[in-house]
DRENFI-917695 format. One record per atom (N, C-alpha, C, O): residue in one letter; atom name; y, z, x. Coordinates in steps of 0.1 Angstrom, whole numbers. Each point is the difference from the previous one (the first is absolute). Layout:
// residues N
- A:CA:Y:Z:X
...
***
This chain:
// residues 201
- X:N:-327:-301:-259
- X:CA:-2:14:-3
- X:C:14:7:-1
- X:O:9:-4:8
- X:N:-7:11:-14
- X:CA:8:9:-5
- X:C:8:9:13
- X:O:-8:1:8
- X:N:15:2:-5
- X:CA:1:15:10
- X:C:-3:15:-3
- X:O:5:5:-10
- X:N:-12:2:17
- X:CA:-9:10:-6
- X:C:14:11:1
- X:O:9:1:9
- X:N:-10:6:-20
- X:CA:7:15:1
- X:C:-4:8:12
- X:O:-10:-2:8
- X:N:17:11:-8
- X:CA:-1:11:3
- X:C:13:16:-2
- X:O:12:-1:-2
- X:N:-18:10:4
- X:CA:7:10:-4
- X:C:0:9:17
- X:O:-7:0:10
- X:N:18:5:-12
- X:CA:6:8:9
- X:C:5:15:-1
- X:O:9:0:-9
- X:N:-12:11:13
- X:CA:2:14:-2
- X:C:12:4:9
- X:O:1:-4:12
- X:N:6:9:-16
- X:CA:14:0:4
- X:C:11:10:0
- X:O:10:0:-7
- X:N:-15:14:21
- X:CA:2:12:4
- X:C:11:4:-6
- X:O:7:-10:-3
- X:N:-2:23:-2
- X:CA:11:7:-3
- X:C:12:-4:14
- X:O:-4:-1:11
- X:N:17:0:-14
- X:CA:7:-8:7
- X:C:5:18:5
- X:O:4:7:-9
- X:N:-4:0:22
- X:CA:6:12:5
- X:C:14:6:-7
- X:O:4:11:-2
- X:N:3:-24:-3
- X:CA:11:4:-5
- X:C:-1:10:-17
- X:O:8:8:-6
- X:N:-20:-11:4
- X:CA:-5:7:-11
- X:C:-8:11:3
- X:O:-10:2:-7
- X:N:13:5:17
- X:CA:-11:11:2
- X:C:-2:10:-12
- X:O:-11:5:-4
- X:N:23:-3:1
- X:CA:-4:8:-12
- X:C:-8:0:-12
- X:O:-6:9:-6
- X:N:8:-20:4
- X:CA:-15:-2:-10
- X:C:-14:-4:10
- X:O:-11:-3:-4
- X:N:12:4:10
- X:CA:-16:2:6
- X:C:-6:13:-3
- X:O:5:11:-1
- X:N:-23:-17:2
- X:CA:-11:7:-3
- X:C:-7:9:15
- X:O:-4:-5:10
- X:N:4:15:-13
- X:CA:-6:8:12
- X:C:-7:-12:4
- X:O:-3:-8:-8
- X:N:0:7:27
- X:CA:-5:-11:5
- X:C:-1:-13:-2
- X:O:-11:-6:2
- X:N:22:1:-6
- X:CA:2:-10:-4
- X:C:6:-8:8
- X:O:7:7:8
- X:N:-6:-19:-4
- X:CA:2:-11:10
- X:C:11:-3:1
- X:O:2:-2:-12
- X:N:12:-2:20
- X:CA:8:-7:-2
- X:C:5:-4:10
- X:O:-1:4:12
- X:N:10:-16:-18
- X:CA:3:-9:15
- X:C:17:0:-1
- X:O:6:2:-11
- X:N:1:-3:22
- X:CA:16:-5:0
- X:C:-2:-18:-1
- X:O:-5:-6:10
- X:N:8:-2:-20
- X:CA:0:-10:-4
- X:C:11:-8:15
- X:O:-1:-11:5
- X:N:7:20:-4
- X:CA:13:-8:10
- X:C:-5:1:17
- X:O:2:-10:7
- X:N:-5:18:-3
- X:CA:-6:2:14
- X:C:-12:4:2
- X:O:-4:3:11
- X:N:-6:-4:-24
- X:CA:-15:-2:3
- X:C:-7:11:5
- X:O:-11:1:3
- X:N:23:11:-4
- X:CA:-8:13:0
- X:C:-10:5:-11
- X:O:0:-3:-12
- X:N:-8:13:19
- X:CA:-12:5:-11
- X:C:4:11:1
- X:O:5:6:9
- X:N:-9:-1:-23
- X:CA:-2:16:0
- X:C:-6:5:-8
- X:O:-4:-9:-9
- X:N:-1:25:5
- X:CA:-7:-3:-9
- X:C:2:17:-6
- X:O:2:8:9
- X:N:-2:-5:-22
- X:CA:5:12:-5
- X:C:-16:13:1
- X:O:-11:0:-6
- X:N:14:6:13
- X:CA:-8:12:2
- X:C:-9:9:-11
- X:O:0:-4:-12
- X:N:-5:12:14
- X:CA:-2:9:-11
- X:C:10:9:-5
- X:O:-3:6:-10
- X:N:11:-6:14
- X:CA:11:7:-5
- X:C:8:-4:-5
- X:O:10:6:-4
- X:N:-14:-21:3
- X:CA:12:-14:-5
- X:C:14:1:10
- X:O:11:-4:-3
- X:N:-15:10:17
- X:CA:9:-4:12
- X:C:-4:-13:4
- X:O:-12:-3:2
- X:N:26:-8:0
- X:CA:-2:-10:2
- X:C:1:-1:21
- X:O:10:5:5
- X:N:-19:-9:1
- X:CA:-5:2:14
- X:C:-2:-15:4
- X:O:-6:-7:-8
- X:N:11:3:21
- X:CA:-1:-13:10
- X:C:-5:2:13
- X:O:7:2:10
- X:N:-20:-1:-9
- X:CA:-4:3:14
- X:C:5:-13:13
- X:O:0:1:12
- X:N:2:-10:-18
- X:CA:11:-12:9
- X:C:14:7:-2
- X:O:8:-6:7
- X:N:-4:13:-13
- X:CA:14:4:-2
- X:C:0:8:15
- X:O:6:-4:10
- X:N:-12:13:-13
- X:CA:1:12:9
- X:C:-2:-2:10
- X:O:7:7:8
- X:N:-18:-19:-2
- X:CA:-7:3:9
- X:C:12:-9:7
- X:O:2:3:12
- X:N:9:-15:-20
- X:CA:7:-4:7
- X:C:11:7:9
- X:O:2:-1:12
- X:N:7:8:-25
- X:CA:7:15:1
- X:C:-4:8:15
- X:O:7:4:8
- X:N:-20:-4:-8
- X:CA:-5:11:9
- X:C:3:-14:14
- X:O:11:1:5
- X:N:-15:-8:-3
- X:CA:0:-9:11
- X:C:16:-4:5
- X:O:1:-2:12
- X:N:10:1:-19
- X:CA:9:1:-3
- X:C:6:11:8
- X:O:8:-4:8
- X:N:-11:17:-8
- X:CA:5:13:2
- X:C:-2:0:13
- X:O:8:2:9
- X:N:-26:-6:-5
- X:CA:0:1:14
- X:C:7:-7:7
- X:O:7:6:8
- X:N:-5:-17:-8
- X:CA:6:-10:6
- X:C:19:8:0
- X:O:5:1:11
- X:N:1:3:-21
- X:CA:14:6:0
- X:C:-4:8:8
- X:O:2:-5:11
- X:N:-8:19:-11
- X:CA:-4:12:6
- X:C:4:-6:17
- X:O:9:6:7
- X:N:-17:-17:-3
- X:CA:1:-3:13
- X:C:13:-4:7
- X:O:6:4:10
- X:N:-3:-15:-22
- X:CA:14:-5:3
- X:C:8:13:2
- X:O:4:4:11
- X:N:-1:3:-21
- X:CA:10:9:1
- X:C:-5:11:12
- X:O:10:6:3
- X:N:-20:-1:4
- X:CA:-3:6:11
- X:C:6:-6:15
- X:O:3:7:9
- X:N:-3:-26:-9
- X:CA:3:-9:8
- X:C:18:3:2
- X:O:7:-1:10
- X:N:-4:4:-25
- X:CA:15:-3:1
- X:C:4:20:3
- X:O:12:3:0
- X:N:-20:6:1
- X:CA:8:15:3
- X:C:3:3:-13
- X:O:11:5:-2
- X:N:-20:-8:-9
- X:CA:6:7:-13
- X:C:-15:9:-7
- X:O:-10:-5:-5
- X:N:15:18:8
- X:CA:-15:7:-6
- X:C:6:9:-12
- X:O:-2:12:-3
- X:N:10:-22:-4
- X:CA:0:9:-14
- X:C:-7:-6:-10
- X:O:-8:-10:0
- X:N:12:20:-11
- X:CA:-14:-6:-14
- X:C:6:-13:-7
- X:O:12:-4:0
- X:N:-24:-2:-6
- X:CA:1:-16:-1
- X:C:-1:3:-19
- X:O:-6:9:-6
- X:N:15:-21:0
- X:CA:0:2:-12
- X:C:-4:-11:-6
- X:O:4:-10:6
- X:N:-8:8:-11
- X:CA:-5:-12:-9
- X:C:11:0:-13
- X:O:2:10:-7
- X:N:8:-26:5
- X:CA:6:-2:-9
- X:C:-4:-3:-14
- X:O:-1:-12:-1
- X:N:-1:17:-7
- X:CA:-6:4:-13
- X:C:11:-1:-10
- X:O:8:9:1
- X:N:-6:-22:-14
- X:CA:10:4:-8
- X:C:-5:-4:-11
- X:O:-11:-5:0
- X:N:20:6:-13
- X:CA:-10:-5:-12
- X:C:-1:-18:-2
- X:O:-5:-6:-10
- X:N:11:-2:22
- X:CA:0:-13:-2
- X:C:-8:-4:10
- X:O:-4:-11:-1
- X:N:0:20:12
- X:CA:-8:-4:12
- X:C:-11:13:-1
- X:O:3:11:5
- X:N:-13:-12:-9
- X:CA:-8:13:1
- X:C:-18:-5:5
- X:O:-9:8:2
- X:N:7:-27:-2
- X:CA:-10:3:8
- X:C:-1:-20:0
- X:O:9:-6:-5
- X:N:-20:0:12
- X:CA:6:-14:6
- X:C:4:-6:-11
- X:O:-7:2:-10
- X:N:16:-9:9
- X:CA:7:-10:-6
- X:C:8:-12:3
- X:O:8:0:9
- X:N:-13:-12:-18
- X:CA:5:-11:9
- X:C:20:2:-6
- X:O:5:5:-10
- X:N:0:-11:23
- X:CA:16:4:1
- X:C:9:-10:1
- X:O:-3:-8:10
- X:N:12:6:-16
- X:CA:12:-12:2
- X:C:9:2:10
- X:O:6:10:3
- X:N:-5:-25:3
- X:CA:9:2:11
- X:C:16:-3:-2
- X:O:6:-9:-6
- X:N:-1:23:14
- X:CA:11:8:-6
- X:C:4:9:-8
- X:O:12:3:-1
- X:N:-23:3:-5
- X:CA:-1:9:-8
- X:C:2:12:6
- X:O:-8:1:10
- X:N:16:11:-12
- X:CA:-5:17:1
- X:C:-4:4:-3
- X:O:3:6:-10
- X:N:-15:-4:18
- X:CA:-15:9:0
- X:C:1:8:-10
- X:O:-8:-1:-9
- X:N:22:14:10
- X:CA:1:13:-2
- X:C:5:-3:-9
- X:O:9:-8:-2
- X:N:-15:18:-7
- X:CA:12:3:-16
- X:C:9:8:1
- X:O:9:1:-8
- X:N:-9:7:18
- X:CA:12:11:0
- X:C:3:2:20
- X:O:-8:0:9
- X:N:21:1:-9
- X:CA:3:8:16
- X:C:-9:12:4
- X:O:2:10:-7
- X:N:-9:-10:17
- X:CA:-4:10:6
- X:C:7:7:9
- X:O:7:-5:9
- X:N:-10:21:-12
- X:CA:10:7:14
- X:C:-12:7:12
- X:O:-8:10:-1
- X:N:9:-17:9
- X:CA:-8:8:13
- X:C:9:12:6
- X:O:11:6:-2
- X:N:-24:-7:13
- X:CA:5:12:5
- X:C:13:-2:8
- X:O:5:-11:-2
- X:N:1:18:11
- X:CA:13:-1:11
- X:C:-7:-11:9
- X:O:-2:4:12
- X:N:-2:-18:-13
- X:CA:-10:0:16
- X:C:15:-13:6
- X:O:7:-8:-6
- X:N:-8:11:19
- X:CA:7:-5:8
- X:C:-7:-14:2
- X:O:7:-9:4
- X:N:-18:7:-7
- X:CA:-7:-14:6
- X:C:-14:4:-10
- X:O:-7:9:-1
- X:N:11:-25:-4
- X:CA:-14:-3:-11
- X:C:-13:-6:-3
- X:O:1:-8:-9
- X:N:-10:9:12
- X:CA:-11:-11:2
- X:C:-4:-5:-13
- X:O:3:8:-9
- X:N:-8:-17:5
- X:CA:-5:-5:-16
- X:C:-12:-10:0
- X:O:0:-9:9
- X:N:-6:10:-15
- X:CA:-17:-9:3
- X:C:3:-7:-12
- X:O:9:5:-7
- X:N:-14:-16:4
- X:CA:3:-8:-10
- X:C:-12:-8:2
- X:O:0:-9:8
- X:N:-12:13:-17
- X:CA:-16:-10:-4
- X:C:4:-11:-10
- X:O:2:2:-12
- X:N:-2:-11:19
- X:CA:3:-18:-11
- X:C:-5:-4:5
- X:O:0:0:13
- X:N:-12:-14:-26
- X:CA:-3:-10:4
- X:C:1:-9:-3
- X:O:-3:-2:-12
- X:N:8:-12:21
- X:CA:3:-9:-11
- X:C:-12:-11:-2
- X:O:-7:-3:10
- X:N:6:-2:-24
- X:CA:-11:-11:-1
- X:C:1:-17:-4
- X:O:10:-5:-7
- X:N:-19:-1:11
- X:CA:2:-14:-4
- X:C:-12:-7:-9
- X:O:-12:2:1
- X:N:18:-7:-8
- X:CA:-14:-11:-10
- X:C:-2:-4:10
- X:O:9:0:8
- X:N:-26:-6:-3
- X:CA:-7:-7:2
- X:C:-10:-4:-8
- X:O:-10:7:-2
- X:N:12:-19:-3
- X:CA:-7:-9:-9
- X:C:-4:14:-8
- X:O:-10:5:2
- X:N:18:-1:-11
- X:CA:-7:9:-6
- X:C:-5:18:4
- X:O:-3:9:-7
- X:N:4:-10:19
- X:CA:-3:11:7
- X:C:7:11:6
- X:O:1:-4:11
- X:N:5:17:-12
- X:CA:7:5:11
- X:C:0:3:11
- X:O:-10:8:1
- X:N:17:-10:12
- X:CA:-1:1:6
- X:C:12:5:9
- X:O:10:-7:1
- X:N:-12:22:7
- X:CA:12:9:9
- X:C:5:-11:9
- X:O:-8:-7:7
- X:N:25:5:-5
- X:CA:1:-5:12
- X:C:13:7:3
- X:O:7:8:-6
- X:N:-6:-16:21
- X:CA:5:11:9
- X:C:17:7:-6
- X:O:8:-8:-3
- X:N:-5:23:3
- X:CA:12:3:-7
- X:C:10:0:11
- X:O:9:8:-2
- X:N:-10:-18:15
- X:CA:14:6:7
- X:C:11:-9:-2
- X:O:9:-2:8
- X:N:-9:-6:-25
- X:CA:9:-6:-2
- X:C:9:9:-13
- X:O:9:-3:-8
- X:N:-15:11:9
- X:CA:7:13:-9
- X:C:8:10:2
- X:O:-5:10:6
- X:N:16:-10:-9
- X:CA:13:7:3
- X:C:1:10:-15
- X:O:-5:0:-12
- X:N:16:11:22
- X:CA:1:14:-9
- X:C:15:0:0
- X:O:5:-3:11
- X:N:2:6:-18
- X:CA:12:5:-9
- X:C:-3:15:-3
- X:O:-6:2:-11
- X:N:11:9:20
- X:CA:0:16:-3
- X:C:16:6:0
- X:O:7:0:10
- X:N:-7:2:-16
- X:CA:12:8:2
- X:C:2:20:-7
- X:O:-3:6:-10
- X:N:10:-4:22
- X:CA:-1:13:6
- X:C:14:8:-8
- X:O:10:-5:5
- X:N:-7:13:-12
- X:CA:16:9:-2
- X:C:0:13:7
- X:O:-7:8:-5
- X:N:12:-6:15
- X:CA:2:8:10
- X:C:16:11:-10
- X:O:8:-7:-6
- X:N:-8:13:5
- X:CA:9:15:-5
- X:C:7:6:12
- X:O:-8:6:8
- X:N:18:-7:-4
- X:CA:9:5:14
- X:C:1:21:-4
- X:O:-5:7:-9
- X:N:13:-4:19
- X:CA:4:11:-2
- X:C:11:2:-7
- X:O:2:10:-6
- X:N:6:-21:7
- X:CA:15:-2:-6
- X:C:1:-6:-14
- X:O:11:-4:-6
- X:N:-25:2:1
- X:CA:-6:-3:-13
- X:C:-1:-17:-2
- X:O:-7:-7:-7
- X:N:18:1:19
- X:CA:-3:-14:-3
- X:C:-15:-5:1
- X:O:-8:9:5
- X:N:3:-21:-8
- X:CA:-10:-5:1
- X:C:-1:-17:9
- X:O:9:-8:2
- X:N:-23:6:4
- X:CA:-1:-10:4
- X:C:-14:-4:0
- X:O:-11:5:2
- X:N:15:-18:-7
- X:CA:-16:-13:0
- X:C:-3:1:11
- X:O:10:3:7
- X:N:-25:-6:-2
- X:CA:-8:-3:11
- X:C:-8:-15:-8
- X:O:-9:0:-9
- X:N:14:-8:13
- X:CA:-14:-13:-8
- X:C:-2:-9:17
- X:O:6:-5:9
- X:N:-24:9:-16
- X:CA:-4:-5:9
- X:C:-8:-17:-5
- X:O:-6:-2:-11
- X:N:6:-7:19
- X:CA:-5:-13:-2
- X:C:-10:-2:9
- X:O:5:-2:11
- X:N:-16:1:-12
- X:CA:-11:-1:11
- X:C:-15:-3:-5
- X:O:-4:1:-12
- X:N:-1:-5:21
- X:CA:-9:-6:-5
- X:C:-13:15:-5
- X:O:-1:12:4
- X:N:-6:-18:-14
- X:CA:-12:17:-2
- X:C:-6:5:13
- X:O:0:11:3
- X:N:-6:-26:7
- X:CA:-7:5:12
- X:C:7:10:9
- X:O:-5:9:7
- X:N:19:-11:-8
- X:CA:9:9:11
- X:C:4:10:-8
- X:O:1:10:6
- X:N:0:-9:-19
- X:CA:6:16:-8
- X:C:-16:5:1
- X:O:-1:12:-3
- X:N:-10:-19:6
- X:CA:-11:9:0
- X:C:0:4:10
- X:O:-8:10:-1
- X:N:11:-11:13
- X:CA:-2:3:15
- X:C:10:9:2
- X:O:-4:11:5
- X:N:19:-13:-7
- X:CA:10:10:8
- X:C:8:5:-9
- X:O:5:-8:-9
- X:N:-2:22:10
- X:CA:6:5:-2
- X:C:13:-8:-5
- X:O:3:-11:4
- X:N:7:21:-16
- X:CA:14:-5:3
- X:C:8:14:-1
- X:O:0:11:-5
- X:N:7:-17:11
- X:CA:15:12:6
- X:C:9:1:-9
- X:O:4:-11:-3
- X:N:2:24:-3
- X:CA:13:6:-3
- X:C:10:4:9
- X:O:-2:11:7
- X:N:13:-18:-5
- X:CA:8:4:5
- X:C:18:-4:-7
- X:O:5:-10:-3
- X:N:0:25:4
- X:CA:11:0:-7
- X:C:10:9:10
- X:O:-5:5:10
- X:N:19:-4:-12
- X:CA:10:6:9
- X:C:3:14:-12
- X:O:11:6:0
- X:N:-20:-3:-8
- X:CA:-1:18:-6
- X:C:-13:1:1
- X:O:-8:-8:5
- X:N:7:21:-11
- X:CA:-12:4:0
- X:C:-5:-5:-16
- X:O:7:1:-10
- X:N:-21:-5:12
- X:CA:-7:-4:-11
- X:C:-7:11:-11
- X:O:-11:5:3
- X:N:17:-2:-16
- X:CA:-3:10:-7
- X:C:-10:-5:-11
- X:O:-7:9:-5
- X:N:6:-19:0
- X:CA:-8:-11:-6
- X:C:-6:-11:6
- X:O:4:-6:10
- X:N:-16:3:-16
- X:CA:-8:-15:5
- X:C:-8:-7:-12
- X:O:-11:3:-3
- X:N:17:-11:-3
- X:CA:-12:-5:-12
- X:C:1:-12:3
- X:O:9:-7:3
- X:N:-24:4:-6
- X:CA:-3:-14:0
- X:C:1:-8:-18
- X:O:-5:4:-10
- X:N:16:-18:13
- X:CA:3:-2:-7
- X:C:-7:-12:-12
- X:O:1:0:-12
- X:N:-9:-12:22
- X:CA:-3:-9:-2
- X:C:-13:-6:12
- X:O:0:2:12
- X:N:-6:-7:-18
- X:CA:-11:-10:6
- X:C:-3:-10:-5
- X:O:-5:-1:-11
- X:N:9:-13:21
- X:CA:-6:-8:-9
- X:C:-10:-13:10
- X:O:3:-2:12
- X:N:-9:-2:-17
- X:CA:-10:-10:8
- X:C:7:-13:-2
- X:O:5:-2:-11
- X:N:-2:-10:26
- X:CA:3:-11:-12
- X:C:-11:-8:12
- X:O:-6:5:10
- X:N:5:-19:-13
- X:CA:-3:-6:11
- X:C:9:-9:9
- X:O:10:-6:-4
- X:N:-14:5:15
- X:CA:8:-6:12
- X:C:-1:-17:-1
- X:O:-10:-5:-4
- X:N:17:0:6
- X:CA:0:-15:4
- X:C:-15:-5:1
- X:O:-5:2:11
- X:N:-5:-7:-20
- X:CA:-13:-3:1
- X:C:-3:-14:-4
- X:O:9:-4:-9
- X:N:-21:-5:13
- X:CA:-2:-11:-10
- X:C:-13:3:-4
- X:O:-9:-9:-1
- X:N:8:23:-2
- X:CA:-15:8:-2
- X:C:2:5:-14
- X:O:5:11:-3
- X:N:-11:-21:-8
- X:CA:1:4:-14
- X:C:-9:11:-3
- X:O:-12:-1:0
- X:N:21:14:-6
- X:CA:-9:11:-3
- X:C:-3:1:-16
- X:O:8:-2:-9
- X:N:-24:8:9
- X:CA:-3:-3:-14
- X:C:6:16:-5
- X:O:6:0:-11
- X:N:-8:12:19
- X:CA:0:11:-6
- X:C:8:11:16
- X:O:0:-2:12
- X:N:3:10:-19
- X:CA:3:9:13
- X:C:-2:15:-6
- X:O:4:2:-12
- X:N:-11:9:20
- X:CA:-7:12:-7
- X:C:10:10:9
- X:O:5:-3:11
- X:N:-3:11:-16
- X:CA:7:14:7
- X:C:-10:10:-3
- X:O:-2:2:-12
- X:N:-7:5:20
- X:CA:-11:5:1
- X:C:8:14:-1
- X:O:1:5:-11
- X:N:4:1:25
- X:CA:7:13:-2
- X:C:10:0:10
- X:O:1:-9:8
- X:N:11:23:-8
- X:CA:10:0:8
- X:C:0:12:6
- X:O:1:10:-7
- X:N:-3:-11:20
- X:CA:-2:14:10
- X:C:17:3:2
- X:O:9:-9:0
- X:N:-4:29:2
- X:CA:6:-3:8
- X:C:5:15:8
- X:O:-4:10:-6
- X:N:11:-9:15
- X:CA:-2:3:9
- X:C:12:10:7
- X:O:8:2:-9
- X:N:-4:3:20
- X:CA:14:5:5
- X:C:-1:9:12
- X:O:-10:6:3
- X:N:24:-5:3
- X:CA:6:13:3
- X:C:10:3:6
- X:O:4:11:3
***
């Protein structure tokens, strides 16, 4: 006997939202997100958000643990605007951001990394993932100074990092972020950058 056909229906890929049809279905082909275009042809992820939201609590706490009760920003750019799988060594950011004056900075960073199994994905553990940030600090005397930090995500998710300079700091932008991985014999199929909290004071 022959092998039998078959046919397959095959969602609007998110990256095309714009041509989508009021309530219309779509998937992120690369990290397996769903979403689906509204009546208003607003495109909406209730796993987006609800991660986002879970995300926030978990920063909210941390940064209460560490004595920081200022407002939390979410990094938002036109190359990073919602999960996407991410190359290691790459800068997140398309452009330098300027924060506020904060003397000490907290930063949440949601990544997961994934592996083939036989076909399958599956999360495993990220504390072999290291962060490349770097910080330009603005003096009073107009010179400037890098802060780069090397650490692993689990500890830039936990503590705080410190500015310290011998002027007073009249600038602070963050310059770069980049994910790479650490010394592993843990072959990764995909790695997702969900979202980037962040924090100060």
């Amino acid at each position: 006997m022959g092998k039998r056909g078959r046919i397959g229906l095959q969602p609007l890929g998110v990256d095309k939202a714009e041509h989508a049809f009021p309530k219309e279905l779509m998937v992120d082909y690369t990290t397996g997100g769903v979403y689906i275009s509204d009546t208003n042809n607003i495109t909406v992820s209730i796993d987006e958000i609800d991660r986002t939201k879970n995300h926030l609590n978990r920063f909210k706490d941390i940064s209460i643990q560490n004595n920081i009760y200022s407002d939390i920003y979410e990094i938002i750019t036109d190359k990073y605007s919602k999960p996407r799988v991410i190359s290691y060594g790459e800068n997140i950011l398309d452009t330098v951001l300027q924060l506020p004056l904060y003397t000490q900075c907290l930063l949440g960073i949601d990544v997961e990394a994934l592996i083939n199994n036989q076909g399958h994905t599956e999360l495993c553990d990220i504390s072999f993932l290291k962060s490349e940030i770097i910080f330009k600090l603005t003096l009073s005397d107009k010179s400037t100074l890098n802060v780069n930090i090397n650490k692993k995500i689990s500890e830039v998710n936990k503590y705080p990092i410190y500015f310290q300079a011998n002027k007073d700091i009249t600038k602070v932008e963050l310059s770069s972020i980049k994910i790479l991985q650490d010394a592993s014999t843990v072959e990764i199929y995909r790695t997702i950058l969900f979202n980037v909290l962040i924090t100060g004071k």
